[in-house]
C-alpha positions, -999 to +999 in steps of 0.1 A: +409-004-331+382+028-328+372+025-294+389+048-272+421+044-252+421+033-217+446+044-189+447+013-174+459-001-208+483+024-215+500+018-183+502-015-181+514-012-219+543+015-210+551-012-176+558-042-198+576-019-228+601-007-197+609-044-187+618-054-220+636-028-238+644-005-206+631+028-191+643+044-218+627+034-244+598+051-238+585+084-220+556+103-208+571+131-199+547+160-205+570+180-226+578+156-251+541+146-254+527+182-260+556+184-287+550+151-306+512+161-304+522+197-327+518+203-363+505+222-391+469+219-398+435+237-390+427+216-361+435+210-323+473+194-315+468+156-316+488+148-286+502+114-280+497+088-252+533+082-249+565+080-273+585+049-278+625+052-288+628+011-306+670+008-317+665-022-340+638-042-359+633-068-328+628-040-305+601-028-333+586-065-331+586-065-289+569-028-291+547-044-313+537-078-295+532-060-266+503-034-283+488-062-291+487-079-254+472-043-240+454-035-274+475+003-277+476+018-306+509+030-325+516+056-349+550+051-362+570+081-375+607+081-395+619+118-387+582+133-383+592+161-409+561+161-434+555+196-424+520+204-440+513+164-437+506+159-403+548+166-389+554+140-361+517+140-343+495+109-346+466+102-369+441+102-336+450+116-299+468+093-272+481+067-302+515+059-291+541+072-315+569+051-326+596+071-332+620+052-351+645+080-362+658+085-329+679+052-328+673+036-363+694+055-384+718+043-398+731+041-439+736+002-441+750-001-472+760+020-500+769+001-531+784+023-557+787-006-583+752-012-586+741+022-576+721+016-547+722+021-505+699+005-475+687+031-448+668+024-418+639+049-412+661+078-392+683+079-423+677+117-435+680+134-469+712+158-452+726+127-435+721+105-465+743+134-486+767+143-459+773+101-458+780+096-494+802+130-494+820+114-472+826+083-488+833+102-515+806+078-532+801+084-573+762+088-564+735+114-563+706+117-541+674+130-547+663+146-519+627+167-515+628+202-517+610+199-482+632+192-447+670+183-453+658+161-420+629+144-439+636+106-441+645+092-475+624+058-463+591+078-449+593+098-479+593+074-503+562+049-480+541+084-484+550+085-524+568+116-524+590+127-546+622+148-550+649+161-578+671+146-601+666+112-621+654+092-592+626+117-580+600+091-580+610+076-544+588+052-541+595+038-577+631+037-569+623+020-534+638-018-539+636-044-512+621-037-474+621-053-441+585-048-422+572-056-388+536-065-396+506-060-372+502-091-360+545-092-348+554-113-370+586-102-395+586-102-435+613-091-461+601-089-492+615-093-529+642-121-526+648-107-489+619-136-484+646-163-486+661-181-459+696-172-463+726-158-448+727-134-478+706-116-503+723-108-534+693-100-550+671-080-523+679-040-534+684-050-568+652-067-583+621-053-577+601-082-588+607-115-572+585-147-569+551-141-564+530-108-556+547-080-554+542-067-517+556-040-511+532-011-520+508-023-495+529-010-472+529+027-487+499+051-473+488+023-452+490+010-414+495-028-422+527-028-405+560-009-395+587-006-424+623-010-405+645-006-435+645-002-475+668-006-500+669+027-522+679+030-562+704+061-570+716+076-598+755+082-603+761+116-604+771+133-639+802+156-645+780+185-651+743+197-642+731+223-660+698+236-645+676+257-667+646+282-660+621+300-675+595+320-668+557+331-687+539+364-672+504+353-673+483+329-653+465+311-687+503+306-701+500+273-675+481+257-708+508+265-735+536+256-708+521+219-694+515+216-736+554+226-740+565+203-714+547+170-728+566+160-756+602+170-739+594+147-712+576+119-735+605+117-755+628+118-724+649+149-738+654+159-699+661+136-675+646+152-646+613+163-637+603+198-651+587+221-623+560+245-634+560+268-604+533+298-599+546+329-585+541+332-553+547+293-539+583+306-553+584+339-537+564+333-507+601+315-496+619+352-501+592+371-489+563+381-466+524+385-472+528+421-482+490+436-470+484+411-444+490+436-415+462+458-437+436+434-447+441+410-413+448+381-439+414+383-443+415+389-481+440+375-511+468+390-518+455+418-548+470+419-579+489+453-579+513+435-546+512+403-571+524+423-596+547+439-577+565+410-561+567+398-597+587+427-604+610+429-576+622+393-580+621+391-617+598+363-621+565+360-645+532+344-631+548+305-639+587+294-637+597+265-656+623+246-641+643+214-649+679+198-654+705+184-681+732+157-672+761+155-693+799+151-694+805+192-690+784+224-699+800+228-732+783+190-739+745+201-729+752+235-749+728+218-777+702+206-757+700+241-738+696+259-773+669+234-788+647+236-751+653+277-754+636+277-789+610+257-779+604+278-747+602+309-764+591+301-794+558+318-789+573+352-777+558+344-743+586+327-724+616+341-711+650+323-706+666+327-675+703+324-674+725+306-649+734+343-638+707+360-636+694+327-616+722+336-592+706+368-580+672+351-582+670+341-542+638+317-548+654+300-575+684+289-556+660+261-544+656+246-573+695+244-585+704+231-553+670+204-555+688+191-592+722+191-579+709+166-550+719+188-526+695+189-499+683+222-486+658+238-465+645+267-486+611+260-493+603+258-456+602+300-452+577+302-471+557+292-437+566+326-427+543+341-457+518+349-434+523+346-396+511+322-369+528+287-388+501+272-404+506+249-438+486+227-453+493+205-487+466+195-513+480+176-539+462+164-567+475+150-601+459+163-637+466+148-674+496+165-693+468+186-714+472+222-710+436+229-715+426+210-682+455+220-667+445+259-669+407+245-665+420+234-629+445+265-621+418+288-629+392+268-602+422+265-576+427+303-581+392+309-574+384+288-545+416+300-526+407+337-536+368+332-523+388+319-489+406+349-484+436+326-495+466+329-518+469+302-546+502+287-544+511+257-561+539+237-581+533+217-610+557+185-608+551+173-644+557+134-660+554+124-692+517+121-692+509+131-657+517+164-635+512+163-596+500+196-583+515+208-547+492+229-535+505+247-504+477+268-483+495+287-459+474+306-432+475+320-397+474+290-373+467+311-346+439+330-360+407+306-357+385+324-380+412+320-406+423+285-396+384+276-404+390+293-438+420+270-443+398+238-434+368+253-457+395+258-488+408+226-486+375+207-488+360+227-515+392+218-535+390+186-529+350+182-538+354+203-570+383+182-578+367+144-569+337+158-592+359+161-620+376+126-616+410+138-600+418+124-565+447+132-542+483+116-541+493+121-507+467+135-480+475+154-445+465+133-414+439+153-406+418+149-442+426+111-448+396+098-434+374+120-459+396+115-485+392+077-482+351+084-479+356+096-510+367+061-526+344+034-539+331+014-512+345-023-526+379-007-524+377+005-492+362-029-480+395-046-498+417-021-476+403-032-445+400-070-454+438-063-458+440-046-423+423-073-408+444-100-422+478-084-414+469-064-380+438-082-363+442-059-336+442-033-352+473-020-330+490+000-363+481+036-364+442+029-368+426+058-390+460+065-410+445+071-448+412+059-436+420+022-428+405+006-399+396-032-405 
């Protein structure tokens, strides 16, 4: 659905949404429009057509049934907290956003036995903790280091990730319940039986027949109403460790330091490789902006300086042990500290020093599955509220990893731009989140935020690396990007599941 809009659709849409599920379930009150329609990135608000309030999956299925007799598009959200992503606003002005967080949010099971719980979309990283704290449940979260109010469901549909042992969310995703485009209900996995009860659903990932379920991650084929979610049971002890290199080419002996521990699983969690200021710029404030306008990079004397103030080099290495008390991961920590500093580069940071370390605090509380909301000052770096996330993946190979860090640095620095980015790093793979924070506000530096972003992404596509997750406002470039038989298989998909084309048309480049 490109074409545009019309009123007389929308109100006839809004009419027959008010006589099924009640005035309020959906609003156009001017208020709550202009704030669904805020977010993040260098571009005008993309303000809604109205907001619907669903409180169950049928309500989901009426919303809907009913889009497709007045041909209005939807946007469904969770909690609308992928700040840098797009926050709560739709892909394309007057979509109608589906906010299912408002009412769908409950825990529907946690079972400690088999280490797993089923959310609906409104269940958040905070309320998911504060629920299992209460229950006194022997399970860990992983929650982002993002929003505590981030949903654990929309999280995991947009492959994010988060700390701990689980921190692939999608990969620990097991069993979902979706409203397709077209009205009609699915659950797939063994969910697809006709049965009072599914002992299987959240438990086995692969069922009869194709696996479904990641069609419905990045995509607008239909509305996800609840998942089934993997967790790990929490150890005794979690020992979090940190250290820190002082130069910017140390990223190469670091990512090349990293491979084999994580290869050989000798840590559990992810290890973070963290550049300076996407660590500080949470403790701290752009300290020349006022001078330079934000105009210009930060220089390397304030670098420097802010380096030595909070006691970190140009890259922090962060990560976690699990065991049954510190006295127990006492070996492991002595074997990872000689091969950290083995060199005469890297520094150990101890759990004390850490302590007084108020960017670090993150982290521990990130691999403790605690969630917390940290990472969000460093918004405030420079003013006027203005984020925007690039995140590409690279090989575990230090040499292209500094080959990249050294082309990020520059293209941010010839943009008047700081280079901030964390390194989330696999076994063979590391995703980079690349944060560009700028001056909203400020249109001439908003453009420079826009111009940054796309010559990171072109220098990036010409080397073979693509994006994991995209903001809203760059999905339709970056699925230009893609080869145009897998684009045509996308919308062959679209087609097939939504003919009308009602779900969120435009979100990561789909159409039909």
């Amino acid at each position: 659905m490109t074409q545009a809009l019309s009123t007389a659709n929308l109100t006839a849409f809004v009419a027959d949404v008010r006589q099924q599920l009640g005035d309020d379930a959906i609003t156009l009150a001017e208020a709550a429009l202009d704030r669904y329609g805020e977010h993040t990135l260098p571009a005008p608000d993309f303000r809604p057509g109205a907001i619907a309030y669903p409180r169950a999956t049928e309500q989901v299925q009426t919303l809907v049934q009913a889009a497709n007799r007045h041909r209005v598009p939807l946007f469904p959200i969770s909690s609308g907290q992928n700040i840098g992503l797009g926050s709560k606003a739709p892909v394309r002005p007057g979509q109608v956003v589906v906010d299912l967080g408002r009412h769908m949010n409950r825990v529907l099971e946690v079972n400690d036995e088999l280490g797993y719980c089923v959310v609906e979309p409104g269940v958040t990283f905070q309320a998911m903790y504060d629920e299992l704290q209460r229950r006194q449940s022997r399970l860990m979260m992983s929650p982002t280091a993002g929003p505590p109010q981030g949903s654990l469901l929309g999280n995991a549909l947009d492959k994010g990730g988060g700390g701990g042992a689980s921190s692939d969310h999608f990969g620990n995703a097991c069993g979902m319940e979706i409203v397709l485009g077209n009205g009609e209900i699915i659950r797939t996995g063994d969910g697809s039986l006709e049965a009072e009860e599914h002992l299987n659903w959240h438990v086995s990932k692969y069922s009869f027949g194709p696996a479904l379920d990641g069609l419905f991650t990045q995509s607008n084929y239909g509305i996800v109403t609840r998942m089934g979610v993997w967790m790990t049971p929490r150890p005794p002890h979690v020992e979090t460790f940190f250290f820190t290199f002082p130069d910017d080419d140390d990223l190469g002996e670091i990512v090349d330091l990293i491979r084999p521990l994580k290869q050989a699983g000798f840590v559990p969690t992810q290890i973070r490789a963290t550049n300076d200021l996407y660590l500080i710029s949470s403790a701290a404030q752009h300290p020349e902006y006022a001078r330079t306008g934000g105009r210009e990079q930060i220089s390397d004397a304030a670098r420097h300086e802010l380096q030595r103030q909070f006691g970190l080099g140009s890259w922090t290495i962060s990560g976690a042990f699990f065991g049954a008390s510190a006295a127990a991961v006492q070996p492991q920590l002595e074997r990872l500290r000689e091969h950290f500093t083995r060199s005469g580069k890297g520094r150990y940071i101890s759990p004390e020093e850490a302590q007084t370390i108020a960017p670090l605090h993150i982290a521990t509380l990130n691999y403790n599955g605690i969630p917390g909301e940290g990472e969000l000052r460093m918004l405030a770096w420079r003013p006027g509220g203005g984020t925007s996330w690039f995140l590409p993946g690279t090989p575990l190979v230090g040499k292209i990893a500094n080959e990249f860090q050294r082309l990020s640095r520059a293209i941010c620095r010839d943009h008047g731009l700081e280079y901030m980015v964390s390194n989330v790093c696999g076994p063979r793979f590391a995703r980079g989140v690349h944060t560009l924070v700028y001056n909203r506000q400020n249109p001439e530096e908003a453009k420079r935020a826009d111009d940054c972003y796309r010559a990171m992404s072109e220098a990036f596509a010409k080397r073979g690396v693509f994006v994991g997750r995209a903001p809203t406002l760059y999905q339709g470039y970056h699925q230009s990007q893609r080869m145009p038989a897998l684009v045509q298989a996308c919308n062959a998909i679209k087609r097939a599941l939504d003919p009308n084309g009602v779900i969120a048309p435009g979100k990561y480049g789909i159409d039909g």
